[in-house]
VOGU-3710 file (C-alpha; in Angstrom, 3 decimals, decimal comma):
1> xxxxxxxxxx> 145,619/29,563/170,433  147,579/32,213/168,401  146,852/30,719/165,339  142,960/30,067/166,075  142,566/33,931/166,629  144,665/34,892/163,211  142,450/32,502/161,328  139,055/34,275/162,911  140,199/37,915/162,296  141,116/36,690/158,640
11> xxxxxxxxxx> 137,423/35,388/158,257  135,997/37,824/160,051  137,639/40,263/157,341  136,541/38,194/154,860  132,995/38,249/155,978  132,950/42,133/156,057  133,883/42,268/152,758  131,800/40,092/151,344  128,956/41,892/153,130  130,026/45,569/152,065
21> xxxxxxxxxx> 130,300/43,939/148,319  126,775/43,143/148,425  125,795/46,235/149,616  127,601/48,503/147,115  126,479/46,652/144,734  122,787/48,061/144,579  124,141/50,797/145,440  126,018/51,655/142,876  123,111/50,286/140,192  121,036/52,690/141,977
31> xxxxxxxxxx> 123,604/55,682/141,464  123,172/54,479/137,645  121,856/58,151/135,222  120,783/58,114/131,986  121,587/61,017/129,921  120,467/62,009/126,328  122,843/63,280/123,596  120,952/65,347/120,860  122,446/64,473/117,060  121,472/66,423/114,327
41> xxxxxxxxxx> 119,288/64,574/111,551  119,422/66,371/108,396  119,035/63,100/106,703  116,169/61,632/108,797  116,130/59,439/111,998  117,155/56,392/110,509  120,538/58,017/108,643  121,524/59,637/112,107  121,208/56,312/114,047  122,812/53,863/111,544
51> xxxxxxxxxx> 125,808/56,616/111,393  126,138/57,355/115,010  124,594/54,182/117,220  128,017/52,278/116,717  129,923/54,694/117,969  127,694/55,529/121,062  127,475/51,602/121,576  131,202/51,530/122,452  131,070/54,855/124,448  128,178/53,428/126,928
61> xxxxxxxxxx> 130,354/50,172/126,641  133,240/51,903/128,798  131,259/54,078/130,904  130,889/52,833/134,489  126,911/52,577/135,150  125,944/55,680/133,178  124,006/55,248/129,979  123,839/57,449/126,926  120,616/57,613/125,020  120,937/58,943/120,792
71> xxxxxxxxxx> 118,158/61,456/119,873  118,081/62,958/116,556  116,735/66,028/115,662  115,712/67,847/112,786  116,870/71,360/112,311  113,212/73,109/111,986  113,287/72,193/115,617  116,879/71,700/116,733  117,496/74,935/118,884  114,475/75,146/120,557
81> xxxxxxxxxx> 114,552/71,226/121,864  118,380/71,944/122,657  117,195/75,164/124,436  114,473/72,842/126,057  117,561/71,569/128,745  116,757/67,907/128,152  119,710/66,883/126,739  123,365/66,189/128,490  125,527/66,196/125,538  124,555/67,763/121,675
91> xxxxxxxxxx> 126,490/66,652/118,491  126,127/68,772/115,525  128,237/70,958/113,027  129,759/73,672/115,263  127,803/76,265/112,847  124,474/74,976/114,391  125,657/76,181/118,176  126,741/80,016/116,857  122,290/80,837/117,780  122,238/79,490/120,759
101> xxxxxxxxxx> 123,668/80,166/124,264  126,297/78,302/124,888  128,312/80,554/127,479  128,242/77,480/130,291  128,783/74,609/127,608  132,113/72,430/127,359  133,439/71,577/123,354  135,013/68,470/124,114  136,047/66,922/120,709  135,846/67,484/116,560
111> xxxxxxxxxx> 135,210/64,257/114,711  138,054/63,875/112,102  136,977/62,563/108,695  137,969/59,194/107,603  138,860/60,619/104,152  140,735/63,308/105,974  143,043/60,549/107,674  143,736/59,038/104,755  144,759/62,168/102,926  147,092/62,302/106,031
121> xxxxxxxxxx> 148,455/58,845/105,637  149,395/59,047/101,919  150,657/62,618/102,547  153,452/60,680/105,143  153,666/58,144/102,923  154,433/60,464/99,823  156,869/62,560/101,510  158,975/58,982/102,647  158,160/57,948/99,079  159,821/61,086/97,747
131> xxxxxxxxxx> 162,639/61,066/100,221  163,662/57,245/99,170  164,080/58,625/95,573  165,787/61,373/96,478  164,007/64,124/96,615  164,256/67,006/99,053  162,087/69,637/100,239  163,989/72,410/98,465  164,000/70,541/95,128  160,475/69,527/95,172
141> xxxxxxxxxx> 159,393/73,610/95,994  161,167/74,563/93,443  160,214/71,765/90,863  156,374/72,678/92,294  157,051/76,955/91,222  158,020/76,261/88,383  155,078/73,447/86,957  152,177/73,567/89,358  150,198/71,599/87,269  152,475/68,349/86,835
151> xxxxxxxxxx> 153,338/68,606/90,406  149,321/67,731/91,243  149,482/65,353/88,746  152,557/63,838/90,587  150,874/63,789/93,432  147,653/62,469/92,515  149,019/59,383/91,118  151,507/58,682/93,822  148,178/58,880/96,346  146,504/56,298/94,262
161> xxxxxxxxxx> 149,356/54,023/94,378  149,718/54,407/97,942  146,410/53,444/98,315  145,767/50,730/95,515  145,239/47,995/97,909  144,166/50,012/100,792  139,943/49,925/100,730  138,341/53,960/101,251  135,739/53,867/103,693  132,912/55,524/101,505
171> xxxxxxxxxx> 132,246/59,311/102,121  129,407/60,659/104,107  126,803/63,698/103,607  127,203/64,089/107,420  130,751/63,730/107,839  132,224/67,237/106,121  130,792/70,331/106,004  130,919/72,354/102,285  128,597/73,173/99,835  128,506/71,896/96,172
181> xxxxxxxxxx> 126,917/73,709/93,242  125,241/70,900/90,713  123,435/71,425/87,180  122,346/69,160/84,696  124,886/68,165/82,493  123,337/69,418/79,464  122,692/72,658/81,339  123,400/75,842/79,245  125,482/77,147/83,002  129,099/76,990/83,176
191> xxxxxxxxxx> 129,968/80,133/85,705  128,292/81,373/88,555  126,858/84,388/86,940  124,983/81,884/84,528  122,753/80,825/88,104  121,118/84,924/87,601  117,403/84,836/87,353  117,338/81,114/87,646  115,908/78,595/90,236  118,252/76,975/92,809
201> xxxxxxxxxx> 116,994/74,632/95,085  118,581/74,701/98,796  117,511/72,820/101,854  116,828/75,263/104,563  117,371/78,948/104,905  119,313/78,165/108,225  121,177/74,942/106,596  124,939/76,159/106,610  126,229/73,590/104,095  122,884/72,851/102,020
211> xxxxxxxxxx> 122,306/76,976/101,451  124,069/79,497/103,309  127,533/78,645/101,696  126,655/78,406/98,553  124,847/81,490/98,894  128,108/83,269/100,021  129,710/81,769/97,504  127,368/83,553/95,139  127,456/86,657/97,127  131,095/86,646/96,792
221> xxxxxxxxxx> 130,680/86,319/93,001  128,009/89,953/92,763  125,339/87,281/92,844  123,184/88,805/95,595  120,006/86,762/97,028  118,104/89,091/94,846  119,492/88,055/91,695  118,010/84,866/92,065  115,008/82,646/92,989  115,239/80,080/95,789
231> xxxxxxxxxx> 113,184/77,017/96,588  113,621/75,515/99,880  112,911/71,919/99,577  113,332/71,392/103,731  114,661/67,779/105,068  115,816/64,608/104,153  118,331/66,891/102,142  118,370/64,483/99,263  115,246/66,792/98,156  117,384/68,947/96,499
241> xxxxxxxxxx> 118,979/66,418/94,586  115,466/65,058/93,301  114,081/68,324/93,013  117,081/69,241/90,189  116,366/65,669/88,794  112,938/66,305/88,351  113,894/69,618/86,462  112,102/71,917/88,780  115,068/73,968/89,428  117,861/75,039/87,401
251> xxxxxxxxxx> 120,655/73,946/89,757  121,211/72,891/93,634  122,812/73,508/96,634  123,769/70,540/98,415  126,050/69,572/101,323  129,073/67,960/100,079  129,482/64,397/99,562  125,825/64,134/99,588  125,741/63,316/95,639  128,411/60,228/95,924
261> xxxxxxxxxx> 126,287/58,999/98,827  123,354/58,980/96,613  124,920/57,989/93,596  126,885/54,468/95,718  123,265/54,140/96,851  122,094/53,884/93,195  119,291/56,830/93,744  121,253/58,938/91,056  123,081/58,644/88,325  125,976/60,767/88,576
271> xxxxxxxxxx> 127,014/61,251/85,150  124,205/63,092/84,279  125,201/66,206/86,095  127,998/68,412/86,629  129,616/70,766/89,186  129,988/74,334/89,277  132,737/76,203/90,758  134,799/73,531/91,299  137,782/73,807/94,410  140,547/71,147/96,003
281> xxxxxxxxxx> 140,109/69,897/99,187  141,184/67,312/101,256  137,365/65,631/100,714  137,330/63,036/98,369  133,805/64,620/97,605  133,225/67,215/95,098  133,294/70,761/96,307  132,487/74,188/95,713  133,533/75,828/98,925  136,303/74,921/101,408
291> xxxxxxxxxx> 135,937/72,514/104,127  134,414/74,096/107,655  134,601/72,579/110,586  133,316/68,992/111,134  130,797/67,791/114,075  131,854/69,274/117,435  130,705/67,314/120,592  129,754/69,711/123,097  128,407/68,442/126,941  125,667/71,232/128,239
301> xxxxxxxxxx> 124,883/72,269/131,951  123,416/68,917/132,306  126,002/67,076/132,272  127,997/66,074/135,554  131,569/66,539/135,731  132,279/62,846/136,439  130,163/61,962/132,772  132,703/64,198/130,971  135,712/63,116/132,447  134,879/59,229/131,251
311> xxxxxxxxxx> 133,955/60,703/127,894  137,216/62,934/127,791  139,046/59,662/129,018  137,542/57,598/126,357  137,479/59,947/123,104  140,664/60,364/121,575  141,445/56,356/121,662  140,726/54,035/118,551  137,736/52,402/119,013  135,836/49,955/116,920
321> xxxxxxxxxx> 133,507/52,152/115,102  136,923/53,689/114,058  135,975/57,340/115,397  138,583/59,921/115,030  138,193/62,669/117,567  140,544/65,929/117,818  140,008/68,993/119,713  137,836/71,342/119,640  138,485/74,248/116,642  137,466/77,458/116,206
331> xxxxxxxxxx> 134,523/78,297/114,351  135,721/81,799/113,271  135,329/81,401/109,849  131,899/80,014/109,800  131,007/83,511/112,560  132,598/85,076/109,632  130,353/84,086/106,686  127,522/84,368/108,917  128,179/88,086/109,459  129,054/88,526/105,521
341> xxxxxxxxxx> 125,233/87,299/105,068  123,883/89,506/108,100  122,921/86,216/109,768  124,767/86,391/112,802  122,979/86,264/115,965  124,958/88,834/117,105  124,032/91,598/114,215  120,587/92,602/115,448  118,094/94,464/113,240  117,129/98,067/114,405
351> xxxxxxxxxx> 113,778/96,871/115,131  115,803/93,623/117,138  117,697/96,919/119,124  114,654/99,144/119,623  113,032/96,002/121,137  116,141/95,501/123,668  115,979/99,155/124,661  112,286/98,939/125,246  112,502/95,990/127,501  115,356/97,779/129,330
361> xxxxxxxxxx> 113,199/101,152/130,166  109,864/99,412/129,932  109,042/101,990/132,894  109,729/105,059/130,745  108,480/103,647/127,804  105,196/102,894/129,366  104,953/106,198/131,188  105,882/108,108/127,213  103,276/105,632/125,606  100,760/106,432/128,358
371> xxxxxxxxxx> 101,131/110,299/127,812  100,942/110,026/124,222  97,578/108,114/124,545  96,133/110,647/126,994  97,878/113,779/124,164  95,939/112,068/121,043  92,539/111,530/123,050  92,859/115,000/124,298  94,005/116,301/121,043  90,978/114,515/119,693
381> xxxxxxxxxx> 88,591/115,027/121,829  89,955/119,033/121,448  89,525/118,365/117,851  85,983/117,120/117,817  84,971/120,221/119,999  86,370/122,608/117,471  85,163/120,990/114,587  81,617/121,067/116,132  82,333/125,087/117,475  83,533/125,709/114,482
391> xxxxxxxxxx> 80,383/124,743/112,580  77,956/126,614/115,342  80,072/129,818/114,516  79,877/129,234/110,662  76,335/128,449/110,669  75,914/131,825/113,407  77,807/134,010/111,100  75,900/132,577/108,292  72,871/133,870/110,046  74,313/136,753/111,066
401> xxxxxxxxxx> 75,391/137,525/107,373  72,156/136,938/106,107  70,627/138,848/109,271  72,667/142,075/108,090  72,097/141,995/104,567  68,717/142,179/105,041  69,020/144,811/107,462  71,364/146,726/105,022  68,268/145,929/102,652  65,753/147,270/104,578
411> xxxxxxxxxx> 67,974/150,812/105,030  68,289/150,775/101,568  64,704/150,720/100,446  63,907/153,102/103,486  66,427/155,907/101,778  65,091/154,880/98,397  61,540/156,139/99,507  62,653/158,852/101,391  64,567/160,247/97,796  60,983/158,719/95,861
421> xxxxxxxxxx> 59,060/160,866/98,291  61,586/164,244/97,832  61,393/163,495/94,274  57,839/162,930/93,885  57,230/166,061/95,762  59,739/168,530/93,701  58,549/167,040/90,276  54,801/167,390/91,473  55,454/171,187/91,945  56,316/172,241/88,685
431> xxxxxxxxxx> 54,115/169,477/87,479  50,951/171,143/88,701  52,418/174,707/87,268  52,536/173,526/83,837  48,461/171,666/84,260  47,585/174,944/85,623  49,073/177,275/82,539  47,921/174,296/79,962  44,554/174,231/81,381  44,304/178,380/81,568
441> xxxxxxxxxx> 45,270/178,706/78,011  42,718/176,128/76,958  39,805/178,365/78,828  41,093/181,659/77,096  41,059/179,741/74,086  37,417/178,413/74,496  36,063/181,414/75,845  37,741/183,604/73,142  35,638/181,486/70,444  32,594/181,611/72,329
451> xxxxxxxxxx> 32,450/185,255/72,523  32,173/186,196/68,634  29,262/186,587/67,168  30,340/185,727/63,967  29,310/182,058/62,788  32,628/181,386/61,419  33,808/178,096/61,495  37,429/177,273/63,771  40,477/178,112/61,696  42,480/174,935/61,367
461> xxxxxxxxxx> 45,403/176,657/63,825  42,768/177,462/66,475  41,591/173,923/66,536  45,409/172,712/66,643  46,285/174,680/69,601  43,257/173,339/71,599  44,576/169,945/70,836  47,931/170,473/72,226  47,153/172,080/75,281  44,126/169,067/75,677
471> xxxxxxxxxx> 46,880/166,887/75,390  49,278/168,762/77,681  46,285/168,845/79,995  45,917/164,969/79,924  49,315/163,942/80,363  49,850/166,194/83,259  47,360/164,206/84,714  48,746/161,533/84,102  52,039/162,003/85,699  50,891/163,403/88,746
481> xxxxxxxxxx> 49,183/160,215/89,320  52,296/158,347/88,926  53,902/160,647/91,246  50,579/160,328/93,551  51,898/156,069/93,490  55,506/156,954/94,447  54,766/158,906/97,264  52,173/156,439/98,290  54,608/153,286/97,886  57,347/155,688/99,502
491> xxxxxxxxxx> 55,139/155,931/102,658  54,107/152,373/103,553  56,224/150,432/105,280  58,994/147,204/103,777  57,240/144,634/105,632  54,399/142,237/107,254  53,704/142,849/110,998  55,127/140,091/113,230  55,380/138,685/116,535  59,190/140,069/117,482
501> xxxxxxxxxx> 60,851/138,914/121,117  62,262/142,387/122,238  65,331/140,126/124,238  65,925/137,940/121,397  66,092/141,053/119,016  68,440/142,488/121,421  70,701/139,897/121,861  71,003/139,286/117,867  71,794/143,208/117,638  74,599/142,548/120,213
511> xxxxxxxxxx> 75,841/139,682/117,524  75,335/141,617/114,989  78,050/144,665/116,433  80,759/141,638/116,363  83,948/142,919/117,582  82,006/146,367/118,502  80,443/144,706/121,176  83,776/143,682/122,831  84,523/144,922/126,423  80,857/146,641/126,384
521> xxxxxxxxxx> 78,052/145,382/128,874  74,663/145,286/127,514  71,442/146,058/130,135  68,121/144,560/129,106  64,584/145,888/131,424  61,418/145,490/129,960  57,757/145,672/131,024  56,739/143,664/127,489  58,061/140,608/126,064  56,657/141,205/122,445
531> xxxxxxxxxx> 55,756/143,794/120,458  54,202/143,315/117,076  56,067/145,087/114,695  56,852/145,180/110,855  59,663/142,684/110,321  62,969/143,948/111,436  61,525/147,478/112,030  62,554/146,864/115,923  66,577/145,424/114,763  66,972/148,619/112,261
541> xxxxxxxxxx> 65,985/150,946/115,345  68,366/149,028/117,882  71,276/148,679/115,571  71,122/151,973/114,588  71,196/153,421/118,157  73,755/150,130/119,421  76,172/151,352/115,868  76,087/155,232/117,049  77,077/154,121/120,964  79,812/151,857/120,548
551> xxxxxxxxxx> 81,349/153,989/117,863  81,632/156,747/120,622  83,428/154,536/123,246  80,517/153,451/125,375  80,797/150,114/127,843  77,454/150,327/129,279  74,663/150,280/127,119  71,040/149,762/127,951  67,581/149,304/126,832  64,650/150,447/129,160
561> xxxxxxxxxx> 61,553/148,975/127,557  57,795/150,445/129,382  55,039/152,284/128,760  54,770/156,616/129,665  53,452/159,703/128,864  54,202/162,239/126,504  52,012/165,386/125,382  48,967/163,705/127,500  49,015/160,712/125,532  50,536/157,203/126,305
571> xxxxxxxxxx> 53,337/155,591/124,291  55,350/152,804/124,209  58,725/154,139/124,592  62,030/152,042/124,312  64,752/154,137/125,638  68,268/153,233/124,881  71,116/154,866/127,148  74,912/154,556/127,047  78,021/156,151/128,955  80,045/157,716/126,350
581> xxxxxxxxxx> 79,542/161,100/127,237  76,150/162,680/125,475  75,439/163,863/122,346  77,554/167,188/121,307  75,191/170,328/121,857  75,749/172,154/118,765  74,321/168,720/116,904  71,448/168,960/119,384  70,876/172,971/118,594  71,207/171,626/114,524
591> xxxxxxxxxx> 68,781/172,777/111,676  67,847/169,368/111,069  64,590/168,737/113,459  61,724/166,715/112,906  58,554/168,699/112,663  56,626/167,330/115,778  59,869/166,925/117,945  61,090/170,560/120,118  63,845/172,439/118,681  66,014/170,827/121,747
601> xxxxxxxxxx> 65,859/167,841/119,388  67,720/166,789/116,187  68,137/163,710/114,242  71,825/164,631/113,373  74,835/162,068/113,699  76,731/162,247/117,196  79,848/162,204/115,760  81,815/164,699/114,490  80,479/165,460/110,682  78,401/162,611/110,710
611> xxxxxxxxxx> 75,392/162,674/107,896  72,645/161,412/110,922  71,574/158,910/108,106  70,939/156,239/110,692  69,227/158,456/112,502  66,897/159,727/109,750  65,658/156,145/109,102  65,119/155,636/112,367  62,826/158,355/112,284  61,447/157,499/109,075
621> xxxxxxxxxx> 60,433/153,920/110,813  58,988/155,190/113,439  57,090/157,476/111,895  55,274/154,840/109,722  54,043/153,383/113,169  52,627/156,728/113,996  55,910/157,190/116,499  58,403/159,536/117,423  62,361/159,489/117,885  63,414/162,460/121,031
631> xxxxxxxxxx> 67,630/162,422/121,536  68,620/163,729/125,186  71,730/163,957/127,002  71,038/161,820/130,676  72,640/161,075/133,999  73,856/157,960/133,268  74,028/156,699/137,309  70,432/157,973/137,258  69,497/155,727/134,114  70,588/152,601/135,968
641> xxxxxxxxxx> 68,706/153,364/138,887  65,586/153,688/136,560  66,750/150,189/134,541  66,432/148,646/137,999  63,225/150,312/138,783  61,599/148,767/135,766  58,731/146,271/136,627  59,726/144,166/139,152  61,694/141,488/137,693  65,568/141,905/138,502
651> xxxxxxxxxx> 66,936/143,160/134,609  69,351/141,382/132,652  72,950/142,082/131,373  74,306/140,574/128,478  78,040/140,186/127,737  79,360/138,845/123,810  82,517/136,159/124,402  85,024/135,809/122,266  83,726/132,885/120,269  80,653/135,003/119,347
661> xxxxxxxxxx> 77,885/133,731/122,190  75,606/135,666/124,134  77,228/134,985/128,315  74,438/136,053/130,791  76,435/138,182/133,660  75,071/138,635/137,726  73,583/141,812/137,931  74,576/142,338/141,492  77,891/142,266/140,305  80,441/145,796/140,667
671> xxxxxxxxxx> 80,256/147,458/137,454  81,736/151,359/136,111  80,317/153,742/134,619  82,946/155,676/132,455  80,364/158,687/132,292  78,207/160,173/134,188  77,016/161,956/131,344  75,461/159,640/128,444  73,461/159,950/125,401  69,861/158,764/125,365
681> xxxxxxxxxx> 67,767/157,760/122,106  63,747/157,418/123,114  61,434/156,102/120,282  58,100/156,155/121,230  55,626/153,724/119,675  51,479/153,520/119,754  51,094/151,607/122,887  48,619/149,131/120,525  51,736/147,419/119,678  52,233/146,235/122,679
691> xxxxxx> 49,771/143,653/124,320  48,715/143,872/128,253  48,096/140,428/128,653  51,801/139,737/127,294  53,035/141,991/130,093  56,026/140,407/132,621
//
């Protein structure tokens, strides 16, 4: 009974296992990933997977379910597919990973060369060699100081020996990394300064062994990129070869071993082309740089942990694709060249730094930007508006200009007639003296001959002195006539009658004082809006009076326009008034009055040893109208009231800003008088020039 319940248990066991077999099973096929592993291409899809499939056939082989997929990739597009995150594990020369960011990667191996290895062997195989004929380390140093160059020749053939019957796995374009420098064979360049001002042909500015090496190399020589044309020829990289072939370029930068690969392949002949800047390395390839580090496998964030353990387990053994794997190396001198040619990812341009900064005080930057924007509209916009002030106040003063000139015109012709008239009048005096005594001799002279009784005939003399004084006579005559024109053309006034606006007038006089009129409030009342007048007959009267106030310190002048009485008959009187004191009384007591004006009144200057030459014209002026100029000393508090009486629209005051524009002020407004005491100008006018139906 014992025995029947062992025998149960035991199948019972048996049972679970079987059962818990079948069960992992699809299990674990479902746990089953497949992961990618990006290889670098740079001799097309087809080189990459006939050089690498092997080997990632017996890696998948001993991995448990997981499966490893080969990719290649070209270089135009390597980083950014890497940088994509698709891919688990990336195989490339370690150069190719210095761009991209690789803080959270793991470098797992660095394929060993097979040409590399053998160098290795023989070099074992030499030294036991050299030790079974006796030689020791000692010896052979000093045998190698003292003839370098039969020492390599030593060694060379001992190398070949030890390999005679052992068979060289060709060399590879993608197993080293170098540079080689290749011309035609006939080419006219030995050195590297022979490659200035040629072509070189190079596959890619970012290909580390098929340009930027060679280019170093050249740098390192005084051979800048400058000194030098370069054609990229891009991928396969056998381009470069052809392209030299083809005699487009002068020479060629290719990645080493790439010319024995072509020439075994039989797409080159070999002979027909020569290397420059040849060095020794442990390549069996032809070199003009040193060896850099070799493929580096590298897993990414993708990868699990598990995945790189099995590959970590599985990568240093021998396996049948006869992969040699070592650890990881340093890739210091390759970060090296890169910052010798400024092509380090790390050496960022200004503009590469400026950007950073930017993006790390966008805030600020935005907020300086902003202001600046709003700064050059408004300085624009400010711009714009000056330019177009600036031309109203050229074209103003322009006016203005051409308004006083021919004001300064019109005062000159008015003194030029008043001298014609003084003149004409003191020449006609002793004019008419001279006609009278010519004109009395000639009647002695005739009467003297009448009165003989004699019938003598006129001496000769007699008759001569008639002539003369007939002549004298005539020419007299003559003159006086022209004098009768000057005085004539001295009394008529400059100008056509017009149609003149007594506020526009006004308001171009207050212009026309320019920084006169600064600080001083002008008052306009009128009963009249026009007045017909001879052209600028009513701006020489104003400016005259508006000169004389502001030159005595007034800041209230004002102009009282309406119609009153004087000497029973009616006028059209304009009164201008200021605060600046009054005229001085000895100047009103003067000798210089106008005939038909008191002796209260004088036309003399009000300030101190003025000429009263303004004055005088004014006069003059309104005296060819038939008019009359009184001066008076006023209240000036009394004035206003009177400017306020003045029809009944409310009167206007004037103000000139500093940009030269007539500013239209309240009346209502507080205002000072500095004086009571002011000086008063009245010019009365025929009250025909003003018309009734015109008036406000």
């Amino acid at each position: 009974m014992h025995k029947k319940s062992k025998i149960w248990a035991a199948l019972k066991t048996c049972f679970i296992i079987v059962l818990a077999s079948a069960a992992w099973l699809p299990l674990s096929k479902a746990t089953a990933q497949t992961y990618y592993l990006g290889v670098l291409a740079p001799q097309g899809e087809t080189a990459a997977q006939n050089r690498w499939q092997p080997w990632l056939d017996e890696l998948n082989d001993q991995l448990s379910n997981d499966t490893v997929i080969l990719v290649p990739l070209a270089l135009e597009n390597w980083q950014q597919q890497i940088e994509a995150q698709q891919f688990a594990l990336v195989l490339g020369p370690q150069v190719q990973f210095i761009k991209m960011n690789t803080i959270r990667w793991r470098w797992l191996a660095t394929l060993q060369t097979d040409t590399a290895q053998l160098n290795s062997n023989a070099q074992n195989a030499r030294d036991k060699r050299f030790s079974n004929q006796g030689f020791d380390a000692e010896g052979f140093n000093g045998q190698k100081s003292q003839n370098q160059l039969s020492t390599t020749v030593i060694l060379a053939n001992e190398f070949n020996k030890l390999n005679e019957h052992t068979p060289l796995k060709q060399p590879s374009a993608m197993e080293e990394v170098a540079s080689a420098l290749w011309v035609a064979a006939d080419s006219d360049i030995y050195r590297l300064q022979d490659l200035e001002q040629r072509h070189i042909a190079a596959v890619d500015t970012d290909a580390f062994g098929g340009y930027l090496l060679g280019a170093h190399l050249l740098q390192q020589n005084g051979i800048t990129p400058n000194h030098y044309q370069t054609q990229f020829v891009g991928y396969p990289i056998e381009r470069t070869l052809h392209a030299l072939a083809s005699g487009k370029v002068d020479a060629a930068i290719t990645p080493l071993c790439l010319m024995e690969e072509m020439a075994r392949r039989g797409q080159i002949n070999d002979k027909q082309y020569r290397l420059i800047h040849p060095v020794a390395t442990v390549s069996s390839c032809h070199s003009s740089t040193k060896i850099y580090p070799n493929w580096t496998l590298a897993a990414t964030e993708q990868a699990p942990d598990a995945l790189v353990r099995q590959i970590n387990q599985n990568l240093f053994g021998k396996s049948q694709a006869e992969q040699r794997w070592l650890p990881a190396e340093s890739s210091s001198d390759a970060e090296r060249i890169l910052y010798e040619m400024n092509r380090h990812p790390a050496q960022k341009q200004l503009s590469a730094h400026m950007i950073d900064w930017i993006k790390a005080h966008r805030l600020w930057v935005a907020v300086i930007i902003l202001v600046i924007l709003i700064s050059t509209v408004n300085y624009a916009w400010m711009s714009w508006l000056a330019w177009r002030r600036q031309k109203k106040i050229v074209l103003q003063n322009r006016l203005i200009r051409d308004y006083d000139q021919q004001l300064h015109q019109s005062e000159r012709f008015a003194v030029i007639g008043e001298m014609s008239g003084a003149i004409a009048h003191e020449i006609n005096q002793p004019l008419a003296t001279i006609q009278n005594y010519a004109q009395g001799l000639l009647i002695r002279s005739q009467q003297a001959q009448s009165s003989k009784n004699t019938v003598e005939t006129a001496s000769p003399d007699n008759a001569a002195t008639e002539n003369a004084l007939q002549q004298i006579v005539y020419e007299t005559e003559r003159v006086a006539a022209v004098v009768t024109n000057i005085r004539r053309w001295a009394g008529r006034s400059q100008a056509n009658e017009t149609r003149v606006d007594i506020a526009a007038t006004y308001q171009q006089c207050i212009l026309l004082l320019g920084e006169q009129a600064a600080g001083i409030n002008f008052w306009l009342a009128s009963d009249y809006q026009h007045l017909t007048l001879p052209n600028l007959l009513l701006d020489q009267l104003l400016i005259n009076s508006m000169t004389n106030a502001a030159q005595q310190g007034a800041t209230h002048i004002m102009l009282r326009c309406q119609a009153g009485e004087y000497n029973n008959k009616q006028w059209l009187v304009l009164h201008l008034s200021d605060d600046a004191g009054g005229f001085d009384q000895t100047q009103l007591n003067g000798r210089h009055l106008p005939e038909s004006l008191p002796s209260q009144y004088a036309t003399q200057s009000t300030k101190t040893d003025g000429l009263g030459l303004g004055l005088m014209i004014c006069q003059r002026l309104c005296k060819s109208q038939g008019g009359m100029v009184q001066l008076n000393n006023i209240d000036t508090e009394h004035e206003m009231e009177k400017v306020y009486q003045v029809a009944s629209n409310e009167p206007r005051r004037f103000k000139r800003t500093l940009n030269g524009k007539i500013q239209l002020l309240q009346t209502n407004a507080n205002y000072h008088l500095s004086n009571t005491v002011g000086a008063q100008i009245s010019f009365y006018l025929p009250l025909s020039l003003a018309n009734n139906n015109d008036k406000l």
